[in-house]
C-alpha positions in Angstrom: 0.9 27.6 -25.3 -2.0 29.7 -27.0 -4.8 27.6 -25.5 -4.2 29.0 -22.2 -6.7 31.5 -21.1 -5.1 32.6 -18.1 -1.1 34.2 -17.5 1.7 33.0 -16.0 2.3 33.3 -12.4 5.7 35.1 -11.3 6.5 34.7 -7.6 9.4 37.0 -6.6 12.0 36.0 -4.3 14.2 38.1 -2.0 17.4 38.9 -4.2 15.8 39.7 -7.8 15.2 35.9 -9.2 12.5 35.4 -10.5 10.5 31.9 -10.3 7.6 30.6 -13.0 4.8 28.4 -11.5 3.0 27.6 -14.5 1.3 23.8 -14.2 4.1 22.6 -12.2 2.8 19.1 -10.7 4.5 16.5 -9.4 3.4 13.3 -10.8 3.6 10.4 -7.9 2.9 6.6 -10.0 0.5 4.6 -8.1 -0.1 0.9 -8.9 -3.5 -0.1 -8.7 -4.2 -4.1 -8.6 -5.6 -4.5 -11.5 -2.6 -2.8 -13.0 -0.1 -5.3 -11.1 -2.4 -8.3 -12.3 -2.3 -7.1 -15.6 1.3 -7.1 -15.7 1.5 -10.3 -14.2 -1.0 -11.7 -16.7 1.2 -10.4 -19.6 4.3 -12.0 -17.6 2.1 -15.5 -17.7 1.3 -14.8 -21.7 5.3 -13.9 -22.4 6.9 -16.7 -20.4 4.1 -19.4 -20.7 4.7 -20.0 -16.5 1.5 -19.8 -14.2 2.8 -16.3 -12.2 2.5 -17.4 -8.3 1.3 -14.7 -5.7 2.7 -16.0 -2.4 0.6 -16.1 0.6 1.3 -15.3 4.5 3.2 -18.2 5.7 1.3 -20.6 8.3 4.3 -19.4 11.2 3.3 -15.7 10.7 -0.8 -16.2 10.5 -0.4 -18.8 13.8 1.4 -16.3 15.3 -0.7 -13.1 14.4 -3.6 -15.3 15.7 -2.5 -15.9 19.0 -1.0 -12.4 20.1 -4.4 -10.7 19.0 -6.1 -13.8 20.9 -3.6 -13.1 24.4 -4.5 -9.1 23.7 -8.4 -9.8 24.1 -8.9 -8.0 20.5 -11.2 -9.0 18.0 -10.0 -8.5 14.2 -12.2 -5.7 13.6 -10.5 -3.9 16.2 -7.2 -4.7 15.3 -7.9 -3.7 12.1 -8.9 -0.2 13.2 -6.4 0.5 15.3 -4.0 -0.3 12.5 -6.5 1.7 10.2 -6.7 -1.4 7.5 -9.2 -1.9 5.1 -12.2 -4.1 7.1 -10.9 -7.6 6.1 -7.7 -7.8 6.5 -6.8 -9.3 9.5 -9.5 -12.0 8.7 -7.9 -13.2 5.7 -4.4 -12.8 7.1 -5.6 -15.3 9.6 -7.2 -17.2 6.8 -3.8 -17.4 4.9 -6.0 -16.0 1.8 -3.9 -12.5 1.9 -0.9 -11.6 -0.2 2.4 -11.8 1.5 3.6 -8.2 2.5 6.5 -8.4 5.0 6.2 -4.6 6.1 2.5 -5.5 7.0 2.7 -8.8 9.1 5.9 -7.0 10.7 3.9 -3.8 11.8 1.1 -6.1 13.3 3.3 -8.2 15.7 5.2 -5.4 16.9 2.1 -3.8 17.3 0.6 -6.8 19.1 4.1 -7.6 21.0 4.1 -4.4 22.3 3.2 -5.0 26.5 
């Protein structure tokens, strides 16, 4: 490692061990959509199938709809309360958003909450 300009950090702990922090980084992978749609793209192109993204079922966006209706909220602010992006109660009520379980679970408990 001759390209580094600077020296190793030692950090000293009680007992006489010694510890090197040198570019320690935990790496966390994230999945962007446009990654997942790639891979579902090369999934079409491997197997020949037409990949199908499932959408919130009618039960879950009838039901969604009429606690936030008996709760007197308008989707914008359900949506911040919840902090979700701007739209997404609109086009979970529009049945245009990707099913996500965890999601349409923590907005009825939120709206069946008294």
């Amino acid at each position: 490692m001759s390209f580094q300009d600077w020296t190793p950090v030692v950090l000293k702990k009680m007992g006489g061990a010694t510890v090197s922090k040198v570019g320690y980084r935990k790496v966390v992978p994230q999945v962007d959509p446009a990654t997942k749609q790639a891979r579902m793209l090369d999934q079409f192109n491997a197997e020949g199938s037409v990949p199908k993204i499932e959408k919130v079922s009618a039960e879950d966006r009838k039901e969604i709809t009429q606690l936030r209706v008996l709760k007197k909220m308008t989707q914008d602010q359900l949506n911040t309360t919840l902090n979700l992006k701007k739209d997404t109660i609109k086009n979970i009520e529009n049945g245009t958003h990707e099913k996500n379980k965890a999601l349409t679970s923590k907005i009825k408990a939120y709206l069946s909450k008294t």
